[in-house]
C-alpha positions in Angstrom: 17.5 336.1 105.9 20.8 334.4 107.1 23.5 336.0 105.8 26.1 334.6 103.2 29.3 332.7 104.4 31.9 333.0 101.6 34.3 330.3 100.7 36.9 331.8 103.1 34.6 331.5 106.5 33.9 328.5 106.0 36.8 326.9 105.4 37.8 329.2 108.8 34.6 327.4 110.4 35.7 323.4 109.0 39.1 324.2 110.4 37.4 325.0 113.8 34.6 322.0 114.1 37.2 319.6 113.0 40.0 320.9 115.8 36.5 320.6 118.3 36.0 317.2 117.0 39.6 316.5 117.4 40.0 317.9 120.8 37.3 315.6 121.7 39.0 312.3 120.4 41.9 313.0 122.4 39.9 313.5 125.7 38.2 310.0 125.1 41.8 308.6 124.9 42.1 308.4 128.6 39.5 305.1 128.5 42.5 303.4 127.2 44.0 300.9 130.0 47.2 302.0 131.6 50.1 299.6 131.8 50.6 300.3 135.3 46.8 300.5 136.7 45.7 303.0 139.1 45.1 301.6 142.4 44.7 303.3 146.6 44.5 301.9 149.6 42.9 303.1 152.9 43.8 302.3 156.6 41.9 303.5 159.7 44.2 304.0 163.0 42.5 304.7 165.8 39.6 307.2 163.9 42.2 308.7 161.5 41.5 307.5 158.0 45.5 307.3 156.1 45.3 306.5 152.5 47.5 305.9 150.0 46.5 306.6 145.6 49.2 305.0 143.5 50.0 303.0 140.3 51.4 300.2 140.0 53.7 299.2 137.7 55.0 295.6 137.5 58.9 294.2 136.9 57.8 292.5 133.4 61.6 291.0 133.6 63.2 294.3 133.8 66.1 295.4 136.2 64.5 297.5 138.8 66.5 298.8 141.5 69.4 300.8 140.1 68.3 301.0 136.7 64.5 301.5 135.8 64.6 303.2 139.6 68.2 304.7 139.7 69.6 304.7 143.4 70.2 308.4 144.3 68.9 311.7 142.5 68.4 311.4 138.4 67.8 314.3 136.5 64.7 313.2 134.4 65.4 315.6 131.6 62.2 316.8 130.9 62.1 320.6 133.0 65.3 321.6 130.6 67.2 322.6 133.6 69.8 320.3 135.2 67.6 319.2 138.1 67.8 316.0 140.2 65.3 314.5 141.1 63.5 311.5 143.1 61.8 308.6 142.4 57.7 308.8 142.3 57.3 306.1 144.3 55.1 304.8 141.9 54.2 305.2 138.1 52.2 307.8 135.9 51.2 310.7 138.1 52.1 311.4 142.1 51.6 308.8 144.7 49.8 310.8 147.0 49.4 310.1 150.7 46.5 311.6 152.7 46.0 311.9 156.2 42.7 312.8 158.0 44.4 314.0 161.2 48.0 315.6 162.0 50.3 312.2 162.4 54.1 311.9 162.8 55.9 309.9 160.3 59.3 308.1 161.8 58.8 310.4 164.9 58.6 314.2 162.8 55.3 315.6 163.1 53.5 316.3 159.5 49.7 318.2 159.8 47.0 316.9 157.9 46.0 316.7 154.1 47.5 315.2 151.2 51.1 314.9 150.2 53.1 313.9 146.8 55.4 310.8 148.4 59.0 310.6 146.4 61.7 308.5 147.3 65.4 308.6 147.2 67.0 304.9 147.7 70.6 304.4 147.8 72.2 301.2 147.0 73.3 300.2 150.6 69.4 300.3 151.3 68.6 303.4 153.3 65.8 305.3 151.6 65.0 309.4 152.0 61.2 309.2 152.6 60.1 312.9 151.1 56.4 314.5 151.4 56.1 317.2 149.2 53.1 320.1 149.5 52.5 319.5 145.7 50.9 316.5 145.1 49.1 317.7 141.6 52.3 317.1 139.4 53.4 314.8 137.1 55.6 312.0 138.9 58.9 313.8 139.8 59.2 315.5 136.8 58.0 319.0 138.3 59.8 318.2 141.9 60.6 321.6 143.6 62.3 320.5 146.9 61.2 324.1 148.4 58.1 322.7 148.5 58.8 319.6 151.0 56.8 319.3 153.7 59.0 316.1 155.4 61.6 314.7 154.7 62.7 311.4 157.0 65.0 308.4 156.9 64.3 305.1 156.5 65.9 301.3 155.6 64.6 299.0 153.1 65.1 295.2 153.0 64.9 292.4 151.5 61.8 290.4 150.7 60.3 287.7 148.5 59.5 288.7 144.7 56.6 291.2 144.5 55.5 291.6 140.9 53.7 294.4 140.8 54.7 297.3 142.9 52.0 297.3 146.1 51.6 299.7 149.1 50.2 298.2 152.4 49.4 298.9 156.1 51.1 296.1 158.4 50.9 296.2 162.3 48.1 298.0 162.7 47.7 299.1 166.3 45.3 301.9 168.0 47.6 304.6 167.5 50.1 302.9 164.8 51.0 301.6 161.4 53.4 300.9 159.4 52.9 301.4 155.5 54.9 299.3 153.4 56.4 300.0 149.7 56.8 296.4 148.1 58.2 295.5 145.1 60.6 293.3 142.7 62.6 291.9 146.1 62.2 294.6 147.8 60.3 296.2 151.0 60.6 300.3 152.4 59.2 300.7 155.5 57.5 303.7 157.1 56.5 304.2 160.9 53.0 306.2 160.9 52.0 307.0 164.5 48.6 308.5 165.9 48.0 310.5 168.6 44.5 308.8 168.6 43.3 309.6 172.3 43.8 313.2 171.9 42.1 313.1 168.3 39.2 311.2 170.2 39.4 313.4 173.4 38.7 316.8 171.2 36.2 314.7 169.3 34.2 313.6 172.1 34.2 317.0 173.7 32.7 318.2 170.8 30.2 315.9 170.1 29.1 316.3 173.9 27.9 320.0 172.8 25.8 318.7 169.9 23.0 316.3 169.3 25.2 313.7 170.7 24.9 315.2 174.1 21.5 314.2 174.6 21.3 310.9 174.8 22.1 309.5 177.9 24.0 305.8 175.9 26.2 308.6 174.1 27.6 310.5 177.5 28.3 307.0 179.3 30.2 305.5 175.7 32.3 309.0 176.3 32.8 308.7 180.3 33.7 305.0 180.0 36.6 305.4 176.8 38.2 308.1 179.3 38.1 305.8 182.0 39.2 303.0 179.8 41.8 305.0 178.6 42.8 307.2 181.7 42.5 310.1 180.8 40.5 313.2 182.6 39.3 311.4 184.9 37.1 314.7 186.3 35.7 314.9 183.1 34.6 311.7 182.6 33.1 311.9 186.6 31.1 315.0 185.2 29.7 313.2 182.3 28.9 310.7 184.4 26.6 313.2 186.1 25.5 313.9 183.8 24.3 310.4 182.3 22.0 309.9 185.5 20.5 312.9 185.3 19.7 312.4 181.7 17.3 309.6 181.0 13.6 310.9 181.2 12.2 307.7 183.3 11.8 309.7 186.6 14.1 307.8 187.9 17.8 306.9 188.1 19.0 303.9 186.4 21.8 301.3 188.2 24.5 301.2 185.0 24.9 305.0 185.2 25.3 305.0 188.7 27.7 302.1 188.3 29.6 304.1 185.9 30.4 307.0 188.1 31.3 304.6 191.1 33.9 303.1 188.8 35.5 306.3 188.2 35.4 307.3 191.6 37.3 304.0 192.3 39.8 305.2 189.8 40.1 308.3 191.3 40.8 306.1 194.8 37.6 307.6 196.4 36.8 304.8 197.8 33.8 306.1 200.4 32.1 307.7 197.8 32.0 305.1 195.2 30.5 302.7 198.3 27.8 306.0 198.9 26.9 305.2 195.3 26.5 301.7 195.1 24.3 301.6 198.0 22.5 304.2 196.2 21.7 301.5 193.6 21.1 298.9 195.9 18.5 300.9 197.3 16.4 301.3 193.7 
């Protein structure tokens, strides 16, 4: 037999499945739409993947810089303690700003991973660019400055009326960007460089070791970007090598053996890169 719940449990048991029920209801909430959408964007420089996860409020008529973003350090209020803090860069929870590689932001070096992006903007228009290693809080509202990981200096200007606030790559080069904070009449700047040869360098040496490595097309795409590119030149005249002596036709074909006279020309070895094209004459 199940035993007997008096009155007491169960009103004990109620309370409980209703708080359940209740706790529930409030999870659903976050369907709601927000008033300043989520939104990211994502740039490839080079091979290194920069993205930025935001939202975006709009001006809706209000005053923006200066008031609803105060120029300086505000103290939001909401710690207790009497803290200043930054601007979010953003709305709701922290912009955060990822980078696949180690990068350099305005010249300072910042590793890879993701980073909580606060501003400080100052009426004359130059704007403290901060990265912070917490990039789980709430907006600024939990901003510890011990726990910046850059902080750089930038100038904002003027520009035609944004309505909703929008982040953006511009002048994207091989081993450059710059991501751009728009809104109201207003643009921030900020210089992203790439060291993207040596981030392909290490990558292609590595893929050279693994299933990569084997097929002949792979070594001479490798040899050729560091020839392209000027860099290790030896190493690019080994895995040329080793590109002829790959393919499994029993015989040697005329691009490879192109290829390495090419870099032996770079390397101003003139006689041997002659030895090797009559070599391919010859097949």
């Amino acid at each position: 037999m199940y035993p007997l719940i008096n009155a007491r449990s169960f009103k004990i048991l109620a309370s409980a499945f209703a708080a359940t029920l209740a706790s529930s209801a409030v999870a659903q909430m976050a369907i709601l739409p927000q008033a300043s959408p989520a939104a990211s964007i994502t740039q490839t420089v080079g091979i290194t993947e920069i993205s930025v996860s935001y939202s975006r409020p709009s001006v809706n008529g209000r005053q923006i810089w200066g008031d609803l973003v105060p120029f300086g350090l505000t103290n939001l209020g909401w710690t207790g303690e009497d803290e200043a803090a930054p601007w979010r860069a953003g709305a709701n929870e922290n912009t955060v700003v990822t980078f696949e590689h180690d990068v350099n932001v305005e010249g300072q070096p910042i590793a890879a991973g993701s980073y909580g992006l606060h501003l400080i903007i100052e009426k004359s228009g130059e704007t403290t660019v901060i990265f912070s290693n917490d990039f789980q809080a709430w907006g600024s509202y939990f901003y510890d400055p011990t726990k910046d990981a850059l902080r750089v200096n930038v100038t904002s200007h003027e520009r035609d009326h944004l309505e909703q606030l929008t982040y953006n790559f511009v002048d994207v080069k091989k081993s450059s960007a710059v991501l751009t904070l728009d809104w109201e009449k207003k643009s921030i700047p900020i210089h992203i460089g790439v060291e993207t040869d040596a981030i392909v360098l290490a990558s292609l040496k590595q893929q050279m070791r693994n299933a990569h490595g084997f097929r002949y097309q792979n070594i001479m795409d490798a040899a050729n970007y560091l020839l392209a590119n000027d860099l290790e030149l030896e190493l690019a005249l080994e895995w040329s090598e080793i590109a002829i002596s790959r393919p499994w036709v029993g015989r040697k074909l005329p691009e490879t053996l192109e290829l390495k006279a090419k870099i032996l020309d770079k390397l101003d070895r003139a006689g041997e890169a002659a030895a090797v094209r009559a070599e391919i004459s010859s097949l």
